[in-house]
VOVO-414730 format. One record per residue: x, y, z of N, C-alpha, C, CB in turn; residue in three letters. Coordinates in steps of 0.001 Angstrom, whole numbers, padded with zeros to 6 digits, always signed. Glycine has a CB too. Layout:
N
XYZXYZXYZXYZala ...
END
This chain:
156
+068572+098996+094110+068864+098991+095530+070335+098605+095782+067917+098024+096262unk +070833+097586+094980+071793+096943+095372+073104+098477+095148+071897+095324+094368unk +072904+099165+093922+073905+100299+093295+074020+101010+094286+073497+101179+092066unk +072810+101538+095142+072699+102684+096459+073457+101624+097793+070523+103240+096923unk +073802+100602+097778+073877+099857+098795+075849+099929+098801+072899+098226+098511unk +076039+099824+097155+077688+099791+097041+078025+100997+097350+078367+099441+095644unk +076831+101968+096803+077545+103670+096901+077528+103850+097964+076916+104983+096292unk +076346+104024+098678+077046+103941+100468+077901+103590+100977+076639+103399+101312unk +078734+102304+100894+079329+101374+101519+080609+102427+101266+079222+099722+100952unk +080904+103024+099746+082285+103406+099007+082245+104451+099953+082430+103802+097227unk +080907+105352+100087+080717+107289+101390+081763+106626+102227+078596+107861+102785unk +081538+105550+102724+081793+105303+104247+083421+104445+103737+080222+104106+105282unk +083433+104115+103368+085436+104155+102942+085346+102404+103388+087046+105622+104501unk +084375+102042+102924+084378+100231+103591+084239+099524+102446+082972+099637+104735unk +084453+100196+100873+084632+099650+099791+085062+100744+098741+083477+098911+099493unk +085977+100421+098207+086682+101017+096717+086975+100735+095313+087656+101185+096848unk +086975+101314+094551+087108+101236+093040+088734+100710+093240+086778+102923+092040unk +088805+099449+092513+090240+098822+091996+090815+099445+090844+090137+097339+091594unk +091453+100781+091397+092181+101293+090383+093597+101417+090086+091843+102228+090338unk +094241+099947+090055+095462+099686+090005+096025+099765+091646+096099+100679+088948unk +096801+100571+091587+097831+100829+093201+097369+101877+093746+099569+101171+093125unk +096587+101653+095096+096008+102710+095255+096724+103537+096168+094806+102490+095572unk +096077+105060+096377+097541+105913+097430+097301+105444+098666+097601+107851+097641unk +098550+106011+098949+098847+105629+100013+097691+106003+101638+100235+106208+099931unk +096935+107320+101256+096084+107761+102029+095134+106980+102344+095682+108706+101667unk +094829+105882+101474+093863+104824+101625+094024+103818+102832+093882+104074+100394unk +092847+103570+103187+092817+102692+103929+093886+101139+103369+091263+102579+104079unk +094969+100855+104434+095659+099691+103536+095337+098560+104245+097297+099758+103314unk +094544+097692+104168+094811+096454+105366+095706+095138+105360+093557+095837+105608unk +096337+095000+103722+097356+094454+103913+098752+094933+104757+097502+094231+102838unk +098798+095826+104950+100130+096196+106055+099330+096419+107325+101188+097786+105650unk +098042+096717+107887+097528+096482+109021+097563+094881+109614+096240+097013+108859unk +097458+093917+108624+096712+093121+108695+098234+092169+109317+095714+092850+107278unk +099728+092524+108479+101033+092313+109007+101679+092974+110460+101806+092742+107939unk +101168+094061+110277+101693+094815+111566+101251+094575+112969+101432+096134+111420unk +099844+094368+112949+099028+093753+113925+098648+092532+114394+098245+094057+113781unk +099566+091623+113266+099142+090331+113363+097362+089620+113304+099778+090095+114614unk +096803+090322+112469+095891+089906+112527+095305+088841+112047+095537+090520+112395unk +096221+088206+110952+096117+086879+111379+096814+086394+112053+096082+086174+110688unk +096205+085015+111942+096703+084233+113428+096327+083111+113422+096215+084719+114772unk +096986+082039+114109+096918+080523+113810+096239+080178+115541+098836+079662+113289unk +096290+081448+116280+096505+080899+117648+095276+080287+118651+097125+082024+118353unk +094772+079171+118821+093736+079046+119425+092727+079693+120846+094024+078123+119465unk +093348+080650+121095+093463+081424+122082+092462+082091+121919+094528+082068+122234unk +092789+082868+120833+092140+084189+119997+090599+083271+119902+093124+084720+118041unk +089345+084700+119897+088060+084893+119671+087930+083519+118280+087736+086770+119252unk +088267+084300+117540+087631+083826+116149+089078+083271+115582+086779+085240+115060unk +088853+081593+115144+090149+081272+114719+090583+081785+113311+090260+079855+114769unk +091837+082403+113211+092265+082863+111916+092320+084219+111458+091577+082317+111105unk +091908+085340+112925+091205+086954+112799+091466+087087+114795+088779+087001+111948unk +091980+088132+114637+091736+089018+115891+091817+090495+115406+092883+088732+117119unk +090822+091044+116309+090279+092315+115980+091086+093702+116011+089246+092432+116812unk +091387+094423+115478+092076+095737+115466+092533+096117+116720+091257+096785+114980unk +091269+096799+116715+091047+097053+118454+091718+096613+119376+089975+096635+118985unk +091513+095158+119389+092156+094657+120955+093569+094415+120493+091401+093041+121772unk +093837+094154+119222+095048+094226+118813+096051+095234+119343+094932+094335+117625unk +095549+096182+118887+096452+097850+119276+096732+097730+120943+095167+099677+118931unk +095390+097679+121621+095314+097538+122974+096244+096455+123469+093956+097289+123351unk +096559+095513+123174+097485+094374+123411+099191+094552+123179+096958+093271+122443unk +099157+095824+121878+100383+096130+121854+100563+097195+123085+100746+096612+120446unk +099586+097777+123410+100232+098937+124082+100478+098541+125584+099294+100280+123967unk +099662+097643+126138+099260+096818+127208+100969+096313+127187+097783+095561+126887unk +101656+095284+126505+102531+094885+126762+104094+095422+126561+102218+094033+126379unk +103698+096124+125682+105207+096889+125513+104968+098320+126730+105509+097596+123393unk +105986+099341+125652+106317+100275+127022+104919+100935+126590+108021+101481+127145unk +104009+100947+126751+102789+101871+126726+102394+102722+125330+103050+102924+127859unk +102102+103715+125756+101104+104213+124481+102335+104844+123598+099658+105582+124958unk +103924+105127+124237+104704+105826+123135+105101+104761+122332+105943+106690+123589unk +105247+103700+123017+105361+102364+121424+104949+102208+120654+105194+101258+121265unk +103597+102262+120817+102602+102374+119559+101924+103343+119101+101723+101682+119609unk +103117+104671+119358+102421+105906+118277+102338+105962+116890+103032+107087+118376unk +103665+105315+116280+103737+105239+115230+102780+104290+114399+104839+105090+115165unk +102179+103524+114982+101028+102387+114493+099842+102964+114337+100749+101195+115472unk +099639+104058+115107+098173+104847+115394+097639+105301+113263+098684+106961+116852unk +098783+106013+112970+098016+106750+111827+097512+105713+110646+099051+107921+111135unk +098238+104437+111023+097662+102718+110236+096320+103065+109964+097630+101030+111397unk +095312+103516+110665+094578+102996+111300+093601+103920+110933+094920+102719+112550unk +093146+104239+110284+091847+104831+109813+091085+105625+111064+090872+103582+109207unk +090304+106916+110988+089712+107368+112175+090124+107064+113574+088575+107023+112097unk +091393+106675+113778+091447+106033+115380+092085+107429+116250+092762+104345+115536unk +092374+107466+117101+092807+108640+118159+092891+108164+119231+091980+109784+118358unk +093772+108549+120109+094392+108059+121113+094407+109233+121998+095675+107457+120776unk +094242+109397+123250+094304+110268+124438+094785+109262+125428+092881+111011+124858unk +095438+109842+126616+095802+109601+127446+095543+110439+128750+096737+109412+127072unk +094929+110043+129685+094843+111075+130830+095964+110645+131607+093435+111107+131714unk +095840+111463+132459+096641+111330+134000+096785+109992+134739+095875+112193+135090unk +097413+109300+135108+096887+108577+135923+096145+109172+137447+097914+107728+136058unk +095428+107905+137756+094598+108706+139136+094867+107624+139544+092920+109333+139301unk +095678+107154+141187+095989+106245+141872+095010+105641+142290+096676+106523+142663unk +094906+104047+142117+093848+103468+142559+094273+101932+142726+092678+103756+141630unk +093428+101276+143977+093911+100118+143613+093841+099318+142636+093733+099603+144207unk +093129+099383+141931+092575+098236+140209+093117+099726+139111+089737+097678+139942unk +093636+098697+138452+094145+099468+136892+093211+099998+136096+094814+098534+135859unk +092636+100950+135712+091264+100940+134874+091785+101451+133179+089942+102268+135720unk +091627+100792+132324+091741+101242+131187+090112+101208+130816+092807+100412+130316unk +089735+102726+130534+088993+102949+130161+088627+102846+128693+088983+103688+130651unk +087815+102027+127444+087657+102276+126086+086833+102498+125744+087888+101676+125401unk +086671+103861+124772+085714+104629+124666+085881+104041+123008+085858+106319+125249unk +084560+103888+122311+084561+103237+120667+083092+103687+120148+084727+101216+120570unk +083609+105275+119639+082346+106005+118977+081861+105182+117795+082710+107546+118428unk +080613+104609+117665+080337+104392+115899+080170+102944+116522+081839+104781+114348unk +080411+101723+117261+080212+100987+118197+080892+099997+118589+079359+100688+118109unk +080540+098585+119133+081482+098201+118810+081125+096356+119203+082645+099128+119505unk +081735+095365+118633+080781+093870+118418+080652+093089+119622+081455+092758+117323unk +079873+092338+119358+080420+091570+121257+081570+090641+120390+078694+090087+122586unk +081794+090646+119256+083322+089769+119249+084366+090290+120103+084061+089753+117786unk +084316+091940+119533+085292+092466+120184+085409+092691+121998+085312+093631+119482unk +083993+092450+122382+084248+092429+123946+084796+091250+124703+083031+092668+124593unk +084398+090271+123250+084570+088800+124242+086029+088597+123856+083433+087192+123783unk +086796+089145+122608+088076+088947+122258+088898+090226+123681+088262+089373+120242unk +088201+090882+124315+089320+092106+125373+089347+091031+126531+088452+094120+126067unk +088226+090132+126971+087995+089206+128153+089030+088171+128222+086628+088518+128089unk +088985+087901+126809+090422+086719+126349+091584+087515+126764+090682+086276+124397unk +091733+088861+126071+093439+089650+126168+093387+089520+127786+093685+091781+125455unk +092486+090025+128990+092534+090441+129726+093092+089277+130774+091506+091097+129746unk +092639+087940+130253+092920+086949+131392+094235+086506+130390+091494+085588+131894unk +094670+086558+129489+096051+085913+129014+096932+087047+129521+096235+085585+127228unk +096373+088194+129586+097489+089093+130262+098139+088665+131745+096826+090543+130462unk +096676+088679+132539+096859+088158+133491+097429+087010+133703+096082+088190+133867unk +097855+085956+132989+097993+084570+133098+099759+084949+132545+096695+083420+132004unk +100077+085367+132036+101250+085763+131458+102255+086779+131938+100920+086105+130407unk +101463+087719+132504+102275+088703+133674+101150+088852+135158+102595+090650+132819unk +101125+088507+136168+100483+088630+137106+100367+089662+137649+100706+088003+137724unk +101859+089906+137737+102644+090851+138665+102527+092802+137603+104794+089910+138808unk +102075+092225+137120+102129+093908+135489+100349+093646+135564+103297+093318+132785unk +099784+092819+135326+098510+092989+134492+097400+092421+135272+098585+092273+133065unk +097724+091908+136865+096683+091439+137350+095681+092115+137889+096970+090763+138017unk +095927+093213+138317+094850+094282+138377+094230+095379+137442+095195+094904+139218unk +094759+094859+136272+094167+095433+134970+092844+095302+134421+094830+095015+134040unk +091403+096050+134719+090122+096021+134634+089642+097168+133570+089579+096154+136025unk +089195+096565+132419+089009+097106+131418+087106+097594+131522+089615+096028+130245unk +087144+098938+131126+085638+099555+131364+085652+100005+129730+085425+101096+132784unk +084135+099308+129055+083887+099800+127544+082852+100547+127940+083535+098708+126283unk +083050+101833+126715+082049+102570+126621+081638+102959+125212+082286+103578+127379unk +080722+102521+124830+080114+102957+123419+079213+103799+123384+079572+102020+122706unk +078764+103786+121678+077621+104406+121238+076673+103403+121046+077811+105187+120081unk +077175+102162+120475+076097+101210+120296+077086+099474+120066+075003+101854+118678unk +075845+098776+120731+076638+097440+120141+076067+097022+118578+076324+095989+121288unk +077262+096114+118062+076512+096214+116937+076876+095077+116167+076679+097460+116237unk +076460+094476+115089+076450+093507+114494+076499+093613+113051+075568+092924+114909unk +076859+092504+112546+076781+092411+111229+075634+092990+110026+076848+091220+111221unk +074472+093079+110775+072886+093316+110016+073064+094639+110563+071227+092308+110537unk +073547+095141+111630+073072+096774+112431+073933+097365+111364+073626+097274+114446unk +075009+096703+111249+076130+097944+110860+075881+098244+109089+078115+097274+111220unk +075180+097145+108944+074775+097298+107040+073365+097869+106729+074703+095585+106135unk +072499+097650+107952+071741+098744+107915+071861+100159+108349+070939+098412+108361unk +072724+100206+108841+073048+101578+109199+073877+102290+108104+073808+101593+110523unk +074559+101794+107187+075272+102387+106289+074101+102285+104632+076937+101476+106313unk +073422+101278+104810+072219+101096+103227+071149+101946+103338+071343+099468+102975unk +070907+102866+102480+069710+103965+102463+068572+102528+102333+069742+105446+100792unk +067439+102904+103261+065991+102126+103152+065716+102534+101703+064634+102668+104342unk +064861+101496+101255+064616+101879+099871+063473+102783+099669+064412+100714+099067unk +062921+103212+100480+061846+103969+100418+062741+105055+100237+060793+103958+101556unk +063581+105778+100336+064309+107029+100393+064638+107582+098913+065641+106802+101232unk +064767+106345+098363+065161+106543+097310+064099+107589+096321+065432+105212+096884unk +064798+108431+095560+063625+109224+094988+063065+109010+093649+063951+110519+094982unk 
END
């Protein structure tokens, strides 16, 4: 069980064979992990010592000049994609986030944090900034490892 449990994990690109230096096409999270600051000393943040990708990116784009700042950060980033619509004039800011495949309540409760330090930090830029999530599923630590481990009954 456990062999079908690693081989899955490797399908899905969330574990790899240590074969010296790997290419560059690979997922790298030591230069994600610098670029994004994902660590972090800051008591602010969700989980001390980790803030999440996600709100990461969103935080860069939120504060600098928008989404052309952080184009070059996008291809970091394994499966991610970026669209931009139109704006549509309204009074409240809506950033809409759409997160196929799902997404944790860490990460909702870490956008609630970005959303009021934004606010607390620029009033006048970010106080009407109201963030709408939209998933496929919420999900957790046990969902997301059962969802990637064949049941053992499958096995033939």
């Amino acid at each position: 069980e456990a062999l079908v449990a690693l081989d899955d994990l490797e399908k899905a690109s969330l574990l790899r064979k240590n074969e010296g230096k790997a290419p560059a096409s690979l997922f790298n999270f030591p230069l994600l992990r610098r670029s994004f600051r994902l660590s972090t000393q800051n008591p602010e943040d969700i989980y001390p010592g980790y803030a999440p990708l996600s709100v990461r990116y969103l935080e860069e784009v939120l504060r600098d000049n928008g989404w052309k700042a952080t184009e070059a950060m996008l291809p970091m980033i394994p499966s991610a994609e970026l669209r931009q619509a139109e704006p549509v004039p309204t009074p409240k800011r809506l950033v809409l986030l759409f997160f196929i495949g799902g997404i944790t309540f860490a990460e909702i409760s870490a956008l609630r944090v970005l959303n009021r330090n934004l606010q607390r930090a620029s009033p006048e830029k970010h106080g009407n900034v109201h963030f709408v999530v939209l998933t496929t599923k919420l999900i957790n630590g046990s969902t997301l490892m059962s969802s990637l481990v064949e049941p053992l009954g499958r096995i033939p």
